[in-house]
gemmi code that builds the backbone of each chain (N, CA, C; Angstrom):
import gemmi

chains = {
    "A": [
        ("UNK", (-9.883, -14.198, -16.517), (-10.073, -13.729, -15.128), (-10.953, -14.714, -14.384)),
        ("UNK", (-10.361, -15.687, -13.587), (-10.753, -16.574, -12.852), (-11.979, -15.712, -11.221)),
        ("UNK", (-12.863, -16.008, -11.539), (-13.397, -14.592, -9.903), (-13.252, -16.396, -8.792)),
        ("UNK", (-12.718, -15.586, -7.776), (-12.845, -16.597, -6.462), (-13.323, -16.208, -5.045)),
        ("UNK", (-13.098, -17.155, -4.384), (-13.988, -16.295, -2.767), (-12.619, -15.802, -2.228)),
        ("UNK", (-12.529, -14.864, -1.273), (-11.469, -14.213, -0.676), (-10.149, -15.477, -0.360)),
        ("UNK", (-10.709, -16.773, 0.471), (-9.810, -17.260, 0.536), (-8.933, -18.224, 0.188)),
        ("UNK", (-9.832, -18.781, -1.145), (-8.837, -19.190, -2.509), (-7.934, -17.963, -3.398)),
        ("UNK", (-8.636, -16.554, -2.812), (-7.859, -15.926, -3.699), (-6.520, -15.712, -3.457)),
        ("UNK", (-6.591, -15.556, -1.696), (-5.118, -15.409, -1.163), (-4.110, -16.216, -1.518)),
        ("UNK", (-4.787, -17.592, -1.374), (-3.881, -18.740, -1.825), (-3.243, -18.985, -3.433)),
        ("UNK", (-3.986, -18.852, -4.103), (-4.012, -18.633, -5.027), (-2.602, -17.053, -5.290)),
        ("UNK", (-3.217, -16.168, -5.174), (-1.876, -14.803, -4.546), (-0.466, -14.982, -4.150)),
        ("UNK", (-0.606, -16.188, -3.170), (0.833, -16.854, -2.633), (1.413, -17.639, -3.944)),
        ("UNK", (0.767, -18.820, -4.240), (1.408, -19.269, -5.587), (2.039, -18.415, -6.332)),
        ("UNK", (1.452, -17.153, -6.755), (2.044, -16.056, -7.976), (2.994, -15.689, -6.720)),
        ("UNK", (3.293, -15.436, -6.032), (4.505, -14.596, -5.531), (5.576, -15.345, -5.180)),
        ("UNK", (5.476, -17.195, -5.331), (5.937, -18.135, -5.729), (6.844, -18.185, -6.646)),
        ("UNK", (5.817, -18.208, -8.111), (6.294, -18.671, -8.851), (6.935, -16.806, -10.014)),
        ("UNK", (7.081, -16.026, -9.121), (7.737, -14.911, -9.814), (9.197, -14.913, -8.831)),
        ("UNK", (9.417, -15.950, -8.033), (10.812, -14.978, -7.440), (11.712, -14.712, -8.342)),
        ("UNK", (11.759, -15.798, -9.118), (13.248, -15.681, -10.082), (13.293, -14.571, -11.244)),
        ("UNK", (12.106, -14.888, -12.196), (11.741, -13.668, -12.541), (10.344, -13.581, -13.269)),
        ("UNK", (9.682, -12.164, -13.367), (8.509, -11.720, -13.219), (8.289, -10.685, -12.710)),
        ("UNK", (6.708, -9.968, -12.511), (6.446, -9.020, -11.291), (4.695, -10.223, -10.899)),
        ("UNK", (4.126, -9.348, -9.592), (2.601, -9.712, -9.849), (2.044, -8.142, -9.300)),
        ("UNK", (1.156, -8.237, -10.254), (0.204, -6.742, -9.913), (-0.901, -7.380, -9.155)),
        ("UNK", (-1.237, -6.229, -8.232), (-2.561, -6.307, -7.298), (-3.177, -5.259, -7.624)),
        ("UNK", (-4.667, -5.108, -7.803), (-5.145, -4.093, -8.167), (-6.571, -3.856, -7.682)),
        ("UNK", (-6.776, -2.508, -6.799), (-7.802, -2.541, -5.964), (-8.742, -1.732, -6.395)),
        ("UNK", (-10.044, -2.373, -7.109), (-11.194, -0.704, -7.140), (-12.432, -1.148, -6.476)),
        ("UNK", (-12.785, 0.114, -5.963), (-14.092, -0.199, -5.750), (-15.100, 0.052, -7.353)),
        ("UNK", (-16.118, -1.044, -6.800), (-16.766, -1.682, -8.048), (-18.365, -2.327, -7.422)),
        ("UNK", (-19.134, -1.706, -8.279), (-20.450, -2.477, -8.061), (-20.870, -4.211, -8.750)),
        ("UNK", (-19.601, -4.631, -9.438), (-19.677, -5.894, -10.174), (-20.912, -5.745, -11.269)),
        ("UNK", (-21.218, -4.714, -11.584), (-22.290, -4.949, -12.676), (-21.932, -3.770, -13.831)),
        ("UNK", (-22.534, -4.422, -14.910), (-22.014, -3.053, -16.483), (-22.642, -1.961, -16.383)),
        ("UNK", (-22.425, -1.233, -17.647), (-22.491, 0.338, -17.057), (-24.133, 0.308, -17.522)),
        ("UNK", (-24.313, -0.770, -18.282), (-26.052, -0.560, -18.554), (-27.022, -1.413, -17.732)),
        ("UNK", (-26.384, -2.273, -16.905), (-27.011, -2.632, -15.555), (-27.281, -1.530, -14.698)),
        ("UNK", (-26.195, -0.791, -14.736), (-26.501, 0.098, -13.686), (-27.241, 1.518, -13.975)),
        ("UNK", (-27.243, 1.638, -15.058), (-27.995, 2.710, -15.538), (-29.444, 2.154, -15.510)),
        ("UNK", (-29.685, 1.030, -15.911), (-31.046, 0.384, -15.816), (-31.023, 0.533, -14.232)),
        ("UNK", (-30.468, -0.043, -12.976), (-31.014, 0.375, -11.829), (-30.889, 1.866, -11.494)),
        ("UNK", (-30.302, 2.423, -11.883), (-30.147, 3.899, -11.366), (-31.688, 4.865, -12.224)),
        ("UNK", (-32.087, 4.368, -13.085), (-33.645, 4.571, -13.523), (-34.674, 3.863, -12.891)),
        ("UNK", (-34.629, 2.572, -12.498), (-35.492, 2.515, -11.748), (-35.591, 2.563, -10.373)),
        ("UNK", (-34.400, 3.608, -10.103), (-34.227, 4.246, -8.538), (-33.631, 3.087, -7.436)),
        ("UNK", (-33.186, 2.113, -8.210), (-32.805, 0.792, -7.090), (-30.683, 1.331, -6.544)),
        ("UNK", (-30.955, 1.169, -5.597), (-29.636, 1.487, -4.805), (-28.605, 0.718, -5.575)),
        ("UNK", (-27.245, 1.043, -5.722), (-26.424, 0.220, -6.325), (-25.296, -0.126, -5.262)),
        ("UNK", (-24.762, -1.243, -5.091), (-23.853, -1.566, -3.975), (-22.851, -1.611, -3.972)),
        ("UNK", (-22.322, -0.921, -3.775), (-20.265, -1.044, -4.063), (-19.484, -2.378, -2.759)),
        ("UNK", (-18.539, -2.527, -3.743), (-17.606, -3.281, -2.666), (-16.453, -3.274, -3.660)),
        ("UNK", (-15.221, -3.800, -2.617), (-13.800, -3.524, -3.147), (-13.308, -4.724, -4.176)),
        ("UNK", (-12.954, -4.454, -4.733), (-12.505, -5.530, -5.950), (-10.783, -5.989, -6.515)),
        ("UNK", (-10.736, -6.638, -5.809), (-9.380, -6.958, -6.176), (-9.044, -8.321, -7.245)),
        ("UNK", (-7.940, -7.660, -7.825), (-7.460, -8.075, -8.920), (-6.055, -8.735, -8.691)),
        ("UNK", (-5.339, -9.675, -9.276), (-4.334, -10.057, -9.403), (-3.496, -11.032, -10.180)),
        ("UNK", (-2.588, -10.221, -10.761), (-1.661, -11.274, -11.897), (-0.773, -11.174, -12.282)),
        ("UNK", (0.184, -11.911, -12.767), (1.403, -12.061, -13.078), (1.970, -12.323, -14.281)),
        ("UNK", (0.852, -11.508, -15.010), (1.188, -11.470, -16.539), (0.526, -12.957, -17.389)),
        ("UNK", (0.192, -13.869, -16.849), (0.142, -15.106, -17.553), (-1.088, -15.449, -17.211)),
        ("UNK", (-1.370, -15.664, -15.524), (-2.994, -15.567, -14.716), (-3.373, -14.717, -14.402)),
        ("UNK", (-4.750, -14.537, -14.479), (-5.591, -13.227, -13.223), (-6.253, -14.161, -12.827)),
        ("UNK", (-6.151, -13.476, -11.641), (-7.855, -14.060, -10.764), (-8.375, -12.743, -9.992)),
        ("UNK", (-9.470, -12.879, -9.732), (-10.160, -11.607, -8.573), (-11.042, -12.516, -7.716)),
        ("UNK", (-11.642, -10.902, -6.709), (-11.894, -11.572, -5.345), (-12.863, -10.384, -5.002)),
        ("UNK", (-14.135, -10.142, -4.649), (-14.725, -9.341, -4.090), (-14.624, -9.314, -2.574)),
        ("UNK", (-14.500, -8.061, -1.631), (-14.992, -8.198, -0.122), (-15.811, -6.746, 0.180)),
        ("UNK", (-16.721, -7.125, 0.910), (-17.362, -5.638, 1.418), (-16.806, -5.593, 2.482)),
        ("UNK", (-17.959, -4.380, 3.203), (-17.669, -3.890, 4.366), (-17.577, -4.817, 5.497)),
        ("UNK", (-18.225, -5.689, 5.529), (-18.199, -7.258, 6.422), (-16.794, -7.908, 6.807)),
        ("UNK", (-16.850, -8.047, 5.538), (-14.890, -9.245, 5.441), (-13.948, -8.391, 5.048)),
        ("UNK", (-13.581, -6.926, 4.564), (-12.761, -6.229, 4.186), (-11.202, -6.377, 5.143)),
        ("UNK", (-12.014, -6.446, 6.787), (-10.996, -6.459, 7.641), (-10.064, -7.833, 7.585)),
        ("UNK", (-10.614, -8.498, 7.876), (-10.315, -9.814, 8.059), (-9.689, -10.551, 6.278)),
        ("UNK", (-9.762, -9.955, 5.149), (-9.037, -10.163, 3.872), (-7.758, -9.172, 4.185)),
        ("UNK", (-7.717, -7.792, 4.430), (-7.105, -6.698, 4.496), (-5.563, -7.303, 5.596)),
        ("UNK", (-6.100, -7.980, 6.526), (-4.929, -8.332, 7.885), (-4.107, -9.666, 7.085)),
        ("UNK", (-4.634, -10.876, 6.285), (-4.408, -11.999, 5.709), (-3.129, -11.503, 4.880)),
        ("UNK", (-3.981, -10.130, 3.491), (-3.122, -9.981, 2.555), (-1.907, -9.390, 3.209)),
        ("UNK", (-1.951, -8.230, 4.067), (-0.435, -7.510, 5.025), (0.417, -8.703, 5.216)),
        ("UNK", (-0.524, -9.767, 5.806), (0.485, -11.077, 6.389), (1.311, -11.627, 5.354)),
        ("UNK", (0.778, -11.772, 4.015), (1.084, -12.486, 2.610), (2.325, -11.460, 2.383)),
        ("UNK", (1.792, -9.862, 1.596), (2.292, -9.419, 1.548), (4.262, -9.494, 2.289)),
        ("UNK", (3.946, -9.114, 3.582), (5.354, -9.421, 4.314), (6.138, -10.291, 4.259)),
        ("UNK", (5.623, -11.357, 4.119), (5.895, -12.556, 3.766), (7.057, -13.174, 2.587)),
        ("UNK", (6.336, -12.210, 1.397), (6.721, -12.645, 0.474), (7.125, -11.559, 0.075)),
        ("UNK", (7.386, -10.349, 0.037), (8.365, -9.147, 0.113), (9.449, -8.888, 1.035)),
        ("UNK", (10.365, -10.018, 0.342), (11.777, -10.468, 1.208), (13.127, -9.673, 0.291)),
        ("UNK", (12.827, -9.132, -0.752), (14.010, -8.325, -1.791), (13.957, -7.274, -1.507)),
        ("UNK", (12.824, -6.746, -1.074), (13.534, -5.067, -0.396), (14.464, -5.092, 0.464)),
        ("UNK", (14.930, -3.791, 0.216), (16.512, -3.288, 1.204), (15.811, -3.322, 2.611)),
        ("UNK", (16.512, -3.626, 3.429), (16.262, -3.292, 4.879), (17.452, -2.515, 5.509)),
        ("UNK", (17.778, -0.866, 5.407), (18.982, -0.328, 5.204), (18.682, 1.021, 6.155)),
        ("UNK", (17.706, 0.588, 7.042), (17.552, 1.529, 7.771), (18.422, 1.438, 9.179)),
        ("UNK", (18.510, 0.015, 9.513), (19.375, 0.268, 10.785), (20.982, 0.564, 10.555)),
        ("UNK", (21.433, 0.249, 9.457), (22.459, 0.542, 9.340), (22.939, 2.104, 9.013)),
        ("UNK", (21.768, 2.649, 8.555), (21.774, 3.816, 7.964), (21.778, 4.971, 9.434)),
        ("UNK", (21.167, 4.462, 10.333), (20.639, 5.020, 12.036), (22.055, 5.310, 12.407)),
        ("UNK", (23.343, 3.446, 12.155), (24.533, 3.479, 12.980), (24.939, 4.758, 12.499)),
        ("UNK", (25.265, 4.375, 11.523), (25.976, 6.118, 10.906), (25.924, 7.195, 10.679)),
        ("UNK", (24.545, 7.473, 10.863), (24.180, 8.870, 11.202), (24.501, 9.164, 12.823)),
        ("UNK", (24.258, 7.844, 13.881), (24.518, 8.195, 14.932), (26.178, 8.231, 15.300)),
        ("UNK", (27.070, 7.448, 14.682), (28.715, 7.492, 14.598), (29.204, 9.009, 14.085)),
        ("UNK", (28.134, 9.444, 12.829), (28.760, 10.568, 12.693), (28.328, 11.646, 13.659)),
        ("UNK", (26.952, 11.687, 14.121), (26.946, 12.783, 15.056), (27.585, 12.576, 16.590)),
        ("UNK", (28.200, 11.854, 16.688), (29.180, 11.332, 17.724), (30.379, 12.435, 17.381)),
        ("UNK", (30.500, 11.633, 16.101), (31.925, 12.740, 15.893), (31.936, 14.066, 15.463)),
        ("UNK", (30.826, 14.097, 15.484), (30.652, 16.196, 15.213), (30.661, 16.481, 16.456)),
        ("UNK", (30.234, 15.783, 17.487), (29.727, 16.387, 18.726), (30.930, 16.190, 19.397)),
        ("UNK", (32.039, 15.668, 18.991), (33.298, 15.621, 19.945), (33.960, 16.494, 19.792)),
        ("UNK", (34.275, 17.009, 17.658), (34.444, 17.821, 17.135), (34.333, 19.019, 18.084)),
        ("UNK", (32.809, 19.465, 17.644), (32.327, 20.743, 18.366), (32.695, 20.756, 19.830)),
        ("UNK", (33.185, 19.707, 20.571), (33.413, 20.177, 21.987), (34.857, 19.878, 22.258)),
        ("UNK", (35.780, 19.583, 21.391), (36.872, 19.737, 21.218), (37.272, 21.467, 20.726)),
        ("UNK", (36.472, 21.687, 19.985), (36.777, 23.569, 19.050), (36.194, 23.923, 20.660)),
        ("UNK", (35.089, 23.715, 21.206), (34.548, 24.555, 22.490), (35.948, 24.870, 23.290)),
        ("UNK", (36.199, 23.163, 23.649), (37.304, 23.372, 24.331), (38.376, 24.254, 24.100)),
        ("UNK", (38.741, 24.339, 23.132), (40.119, 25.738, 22.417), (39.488, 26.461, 22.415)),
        ("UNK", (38.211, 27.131, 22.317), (38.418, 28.345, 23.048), (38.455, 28.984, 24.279)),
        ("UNK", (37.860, 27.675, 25.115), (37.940, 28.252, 26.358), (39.324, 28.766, 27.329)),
    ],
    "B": [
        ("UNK", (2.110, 10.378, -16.150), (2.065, 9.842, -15.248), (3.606, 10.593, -14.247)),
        ("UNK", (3.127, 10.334, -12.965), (3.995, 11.249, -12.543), (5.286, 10.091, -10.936)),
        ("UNK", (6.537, 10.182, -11.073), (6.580, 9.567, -9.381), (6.664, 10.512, -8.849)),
        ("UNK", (5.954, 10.461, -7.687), (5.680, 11.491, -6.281), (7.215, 10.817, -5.536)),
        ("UNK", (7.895, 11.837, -5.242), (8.941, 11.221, -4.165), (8.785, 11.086, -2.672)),
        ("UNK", (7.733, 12.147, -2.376), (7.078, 12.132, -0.749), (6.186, 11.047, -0.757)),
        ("UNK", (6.374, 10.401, 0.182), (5.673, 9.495, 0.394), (4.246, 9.980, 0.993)),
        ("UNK", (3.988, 10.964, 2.010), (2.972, 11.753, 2.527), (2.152, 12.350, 1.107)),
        ("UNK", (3.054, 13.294, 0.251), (2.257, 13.707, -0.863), (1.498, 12.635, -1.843)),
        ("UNK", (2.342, 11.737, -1.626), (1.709, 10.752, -2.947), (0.456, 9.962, -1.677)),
        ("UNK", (0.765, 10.000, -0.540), (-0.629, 9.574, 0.223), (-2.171, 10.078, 0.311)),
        ("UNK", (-1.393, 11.375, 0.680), (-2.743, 12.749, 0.151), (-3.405, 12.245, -1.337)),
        ("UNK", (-2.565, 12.410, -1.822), (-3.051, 12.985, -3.517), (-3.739, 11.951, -3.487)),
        ("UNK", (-3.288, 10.366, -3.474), (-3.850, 9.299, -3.462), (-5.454, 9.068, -2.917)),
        ("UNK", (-5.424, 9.435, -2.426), (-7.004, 9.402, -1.663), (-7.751, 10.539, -2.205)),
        ("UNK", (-7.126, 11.968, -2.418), (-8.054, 12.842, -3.344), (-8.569, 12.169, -4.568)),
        ("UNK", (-7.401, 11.912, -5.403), (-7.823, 11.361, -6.319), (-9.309, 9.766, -6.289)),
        ("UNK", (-9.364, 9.276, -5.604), (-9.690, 8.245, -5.394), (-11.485, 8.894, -5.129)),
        ("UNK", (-11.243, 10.146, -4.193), (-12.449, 10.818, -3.596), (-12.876, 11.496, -4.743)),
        ("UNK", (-12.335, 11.891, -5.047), (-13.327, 12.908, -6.629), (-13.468, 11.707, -7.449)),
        ("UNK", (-13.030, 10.535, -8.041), (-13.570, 9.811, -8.805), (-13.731, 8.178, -8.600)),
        ("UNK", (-14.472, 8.291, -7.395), (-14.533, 6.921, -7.044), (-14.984, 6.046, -7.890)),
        ("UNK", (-15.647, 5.853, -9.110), (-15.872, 4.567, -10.008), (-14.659, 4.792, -10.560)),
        ("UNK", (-13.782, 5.584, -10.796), (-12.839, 5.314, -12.030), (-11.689, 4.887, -11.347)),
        ("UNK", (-10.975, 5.734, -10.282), (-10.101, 5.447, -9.580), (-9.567, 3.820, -9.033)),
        ("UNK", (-8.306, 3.565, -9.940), (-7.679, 2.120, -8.979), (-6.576, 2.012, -8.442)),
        ("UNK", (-6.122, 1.245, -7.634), (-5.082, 1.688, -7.092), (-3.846, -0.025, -7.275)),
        ("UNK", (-2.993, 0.037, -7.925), (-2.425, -0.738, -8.589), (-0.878, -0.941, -7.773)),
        ("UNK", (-0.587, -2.218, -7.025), (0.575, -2.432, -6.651), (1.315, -3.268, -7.281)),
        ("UNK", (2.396, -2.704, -7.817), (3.572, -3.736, -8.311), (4.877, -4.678, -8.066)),
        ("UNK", (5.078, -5.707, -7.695), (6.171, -6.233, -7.492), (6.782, -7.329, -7.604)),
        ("UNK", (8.414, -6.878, -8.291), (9.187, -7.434, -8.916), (10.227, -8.126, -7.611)),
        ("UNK", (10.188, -9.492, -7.707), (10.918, -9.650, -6.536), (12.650, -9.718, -7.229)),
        ("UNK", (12.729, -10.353, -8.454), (13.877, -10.323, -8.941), (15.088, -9.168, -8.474)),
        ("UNK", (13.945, -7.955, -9.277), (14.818, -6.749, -8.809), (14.805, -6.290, -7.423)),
        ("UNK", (14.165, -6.743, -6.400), (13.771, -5.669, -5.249), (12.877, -4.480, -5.612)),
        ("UNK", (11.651, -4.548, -6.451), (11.042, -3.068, -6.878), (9.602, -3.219, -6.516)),
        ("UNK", (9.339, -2.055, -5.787), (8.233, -1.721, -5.614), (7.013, -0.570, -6.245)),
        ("UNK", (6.497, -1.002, -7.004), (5.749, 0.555, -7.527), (4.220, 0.968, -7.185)),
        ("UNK", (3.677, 2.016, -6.662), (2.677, 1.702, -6.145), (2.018, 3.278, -7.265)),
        ("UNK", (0.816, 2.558, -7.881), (0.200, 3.505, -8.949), (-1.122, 3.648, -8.826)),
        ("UNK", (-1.708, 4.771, -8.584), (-2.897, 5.204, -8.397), (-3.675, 6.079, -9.467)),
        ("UNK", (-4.604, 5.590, -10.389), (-5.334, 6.323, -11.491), (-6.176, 6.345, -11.607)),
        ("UNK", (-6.989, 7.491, -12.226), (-8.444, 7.526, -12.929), (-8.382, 7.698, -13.998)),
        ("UNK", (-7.243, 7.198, -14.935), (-7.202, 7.330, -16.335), (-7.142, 8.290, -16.779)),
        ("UNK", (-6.895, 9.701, -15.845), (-7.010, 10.649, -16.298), (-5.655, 11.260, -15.901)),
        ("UNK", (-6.005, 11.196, -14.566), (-4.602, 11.780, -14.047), (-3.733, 10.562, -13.500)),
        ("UNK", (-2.621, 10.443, -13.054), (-1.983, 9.399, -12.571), (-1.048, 9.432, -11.881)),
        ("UNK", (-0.961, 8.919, -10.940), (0.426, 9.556, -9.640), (0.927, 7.882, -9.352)),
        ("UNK", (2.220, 7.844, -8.887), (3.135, 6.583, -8.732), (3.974, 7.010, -7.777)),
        ("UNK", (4.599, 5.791, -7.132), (5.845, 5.681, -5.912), (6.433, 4.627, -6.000)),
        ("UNK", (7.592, 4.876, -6.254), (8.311, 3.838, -6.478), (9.336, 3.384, -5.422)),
        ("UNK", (9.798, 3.053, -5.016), (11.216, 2.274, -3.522), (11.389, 1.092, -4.114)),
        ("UNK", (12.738, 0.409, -3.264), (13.238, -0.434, -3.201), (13.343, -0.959, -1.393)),
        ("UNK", (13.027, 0.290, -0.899), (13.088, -0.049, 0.861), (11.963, -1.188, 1.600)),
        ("UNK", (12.571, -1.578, 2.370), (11.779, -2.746, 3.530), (10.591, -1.721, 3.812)),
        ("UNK", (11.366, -0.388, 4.469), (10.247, 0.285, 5.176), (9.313, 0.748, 4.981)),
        ("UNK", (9.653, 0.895, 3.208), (8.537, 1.530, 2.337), (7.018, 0.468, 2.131)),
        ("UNK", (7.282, -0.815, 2.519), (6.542, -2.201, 2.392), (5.558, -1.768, 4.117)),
        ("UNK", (5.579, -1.070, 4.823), (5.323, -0.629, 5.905), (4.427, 0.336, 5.558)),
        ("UNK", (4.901, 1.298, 5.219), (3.892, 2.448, 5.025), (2.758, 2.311, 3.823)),
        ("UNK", (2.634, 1.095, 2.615), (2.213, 1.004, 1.742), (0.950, 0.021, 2.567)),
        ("UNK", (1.805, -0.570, 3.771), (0.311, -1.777, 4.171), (-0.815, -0.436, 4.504)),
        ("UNK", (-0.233, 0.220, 5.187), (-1.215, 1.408, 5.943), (-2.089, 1.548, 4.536)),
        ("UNK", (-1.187, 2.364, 3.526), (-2.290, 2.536, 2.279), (-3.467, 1.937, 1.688)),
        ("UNK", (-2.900, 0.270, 1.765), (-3.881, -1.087, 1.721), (-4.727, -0.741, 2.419)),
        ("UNK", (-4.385, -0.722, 3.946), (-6.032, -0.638, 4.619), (-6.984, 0.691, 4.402)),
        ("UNK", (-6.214, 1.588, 4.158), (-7.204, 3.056, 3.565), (-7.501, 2.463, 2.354)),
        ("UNK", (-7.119, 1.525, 1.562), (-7.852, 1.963, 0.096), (-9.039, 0.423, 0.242)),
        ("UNK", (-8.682, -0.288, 1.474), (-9.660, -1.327, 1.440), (-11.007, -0.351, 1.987)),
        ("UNK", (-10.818, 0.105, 3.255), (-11.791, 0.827, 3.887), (-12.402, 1.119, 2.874)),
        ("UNK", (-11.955, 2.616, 1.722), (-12.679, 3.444, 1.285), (-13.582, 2.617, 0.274)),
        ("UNK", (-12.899, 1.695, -0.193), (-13.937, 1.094, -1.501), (-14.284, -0.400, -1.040)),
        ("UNK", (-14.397, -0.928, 0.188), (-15.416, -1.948, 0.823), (-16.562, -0.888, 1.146)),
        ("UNK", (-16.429, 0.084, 2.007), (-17.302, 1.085, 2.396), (-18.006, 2.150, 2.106)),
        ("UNK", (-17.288, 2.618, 0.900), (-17.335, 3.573, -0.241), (-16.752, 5.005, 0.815)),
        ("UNK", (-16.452, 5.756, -0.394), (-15.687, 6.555, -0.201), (-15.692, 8.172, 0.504)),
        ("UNK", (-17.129, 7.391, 1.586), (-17.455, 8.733, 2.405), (-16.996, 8.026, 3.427)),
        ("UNK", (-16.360, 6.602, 4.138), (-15.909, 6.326, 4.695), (-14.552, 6.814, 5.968)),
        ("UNK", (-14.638, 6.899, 7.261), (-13.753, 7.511, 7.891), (-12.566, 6.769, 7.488)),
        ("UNK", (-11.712, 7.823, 7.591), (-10.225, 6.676, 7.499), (-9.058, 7.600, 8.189)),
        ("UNK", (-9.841, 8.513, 8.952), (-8.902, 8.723, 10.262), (-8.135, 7.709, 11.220)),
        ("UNK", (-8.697, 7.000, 11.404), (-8.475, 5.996, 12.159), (-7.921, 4.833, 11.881)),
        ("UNK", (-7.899, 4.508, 10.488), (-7.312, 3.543, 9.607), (-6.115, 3.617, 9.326)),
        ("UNK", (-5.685, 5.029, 9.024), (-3.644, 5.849, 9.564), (-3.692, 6.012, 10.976)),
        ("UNK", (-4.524, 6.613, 10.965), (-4.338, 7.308, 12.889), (-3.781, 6.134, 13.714)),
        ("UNK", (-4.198, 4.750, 13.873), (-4.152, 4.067, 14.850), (-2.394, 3.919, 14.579)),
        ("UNK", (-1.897, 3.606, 13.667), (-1.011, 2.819, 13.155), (-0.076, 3.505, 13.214)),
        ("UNK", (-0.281, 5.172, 12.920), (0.468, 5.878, 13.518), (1.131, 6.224, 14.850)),
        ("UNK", (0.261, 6.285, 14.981), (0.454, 6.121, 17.273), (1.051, 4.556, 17.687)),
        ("UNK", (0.483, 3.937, 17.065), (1.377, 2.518, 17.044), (2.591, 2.522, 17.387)),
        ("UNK", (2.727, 3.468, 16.056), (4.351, 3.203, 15.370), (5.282, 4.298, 15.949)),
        ("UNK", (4.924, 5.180, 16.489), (5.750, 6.151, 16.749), (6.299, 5.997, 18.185)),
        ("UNK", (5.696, 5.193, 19.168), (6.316, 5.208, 20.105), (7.382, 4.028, 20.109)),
        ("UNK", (6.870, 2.772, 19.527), (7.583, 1.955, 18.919), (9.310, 2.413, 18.393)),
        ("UNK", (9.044, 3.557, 18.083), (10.531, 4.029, 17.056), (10.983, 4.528, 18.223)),
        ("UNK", (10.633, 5.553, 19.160), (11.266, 6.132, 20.234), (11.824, 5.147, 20.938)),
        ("UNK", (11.591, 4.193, 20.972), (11.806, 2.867, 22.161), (13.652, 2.620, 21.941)),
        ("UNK", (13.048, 2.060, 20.563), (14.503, 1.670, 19.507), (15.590, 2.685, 19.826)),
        ("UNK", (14.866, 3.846, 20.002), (16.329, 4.816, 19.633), (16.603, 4.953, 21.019)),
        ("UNK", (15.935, 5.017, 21.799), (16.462, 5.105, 23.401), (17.250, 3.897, 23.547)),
        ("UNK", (17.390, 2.652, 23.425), (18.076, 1.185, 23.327), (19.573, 1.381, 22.625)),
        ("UNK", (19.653, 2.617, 21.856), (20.539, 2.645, 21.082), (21.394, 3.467, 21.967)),
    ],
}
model = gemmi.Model(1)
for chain_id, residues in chains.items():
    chain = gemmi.Chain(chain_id)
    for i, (resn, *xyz) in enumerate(residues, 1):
        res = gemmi.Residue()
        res.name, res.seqid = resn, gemmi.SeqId(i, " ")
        for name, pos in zip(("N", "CA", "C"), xyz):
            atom = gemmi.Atom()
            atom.name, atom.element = name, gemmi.Element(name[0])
            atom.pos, atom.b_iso = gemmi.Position(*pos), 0.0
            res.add_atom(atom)
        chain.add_residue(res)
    model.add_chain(chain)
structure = gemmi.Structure()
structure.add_model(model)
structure.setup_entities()
């Protein structure tokens, strides 16, 4: 587990989503985390010292990890980067919604002619 | 381990879970570009909830998740995150009305 600053990590992130198109997966994995062991923190939590969380991300592709800490400061500004990456490089999902719209709207076309065709016979 | 098929339920649960056990709780995204697969897994090792798609749109509603699960654990997890769906929601919804009036 390589730890890096937010914006080698992204880059770093792009490579793996690179080098998995053909085949692979890459996991991202987000916890919040104080970066210290559980007997660090029990040692500060006895001597009453505050413990600091921030978000911790993880990522790999089976072969590398690397991680990346951000707090409340840079959370935003990592958070907008990765969406951008993300989109980017999540090009194999279906995009089957507009087609899915035509034909729901073709068929309620033809129910609705239907139904005002039957209106019509009875009138 | 369970897949949630609602996307709303597995959103909820997602953040409960996350709120009752914030050191343990992680939230784990998967993807296979080969296949088109998306799996999005949320645990405290105890309990475990998943969502799985293959949809574009589902890559949409999962960023929203990103920024709730950045919020809650950059900020910790008394953090608002009304506003972190809320905005994006209102965003998006008039956005869709637009489309369908065009149509």
């Amino acid at each position: 587990m390589v730890r890096l600053q937010p914006d080698p990590f992204l880059n770093e992130l792009t490579n793996m989503f690179e080098r998995t198109t053909e085949k692979g997966s890459v996991w991202v994995t987000l916890k919040h985390s104080s970066d210290k062991s559980k007997v660090q923190r029990n040692k500060m939590k006895a001597a009453g010292e505050k413990i600091e969380y921030r978000c911790l991300i993880r990522a790999t592709d089976g072969k590398k990890a690397i991680s990346t800490m951000v707090g409340p400061k840079d959370h935003l500004r990592f958070q907008s980067s990765y969406a951008t990456i993300l989109k980017a490089r999540m090009t194999a999902l279906k995009k089957r919604e507009r087609k899915d719209r035509r034909k729901a709207t073709d068929l309620d076309k033809k129910q609705d002619s239907k139904k005002k065709s039957s209106v019509a016979k009875t009138f | 381990m369970v897949y949630i098929a609602s996307w709303d339920d597995f959103l909820e649960k997602s953040v409960q879970l996350f709120r009752s056990d914030p050191e343990k709780t992680r939230y784990v995204m998967k993807y296979r570009h080969s296949d088109g697969k998306l799996v999005l897994k949320v645990t405290d090792d105890k309990e475990c909830i998943k969502f799985k798609t293959d949809q574009a749109q589902d890559a949409k509603k999962m960023e929203k998740l990103n920024n709730i699960f950045f919020t809650l654990m950059a900020r910790g997890p008394e953090a608002d995150i009304s506003e972190v769906g809320g905005k994006e929601q209102i965003e998006a919804q008039p956005a869709k009305k637009g489309r369908g009036r065009k149509q």
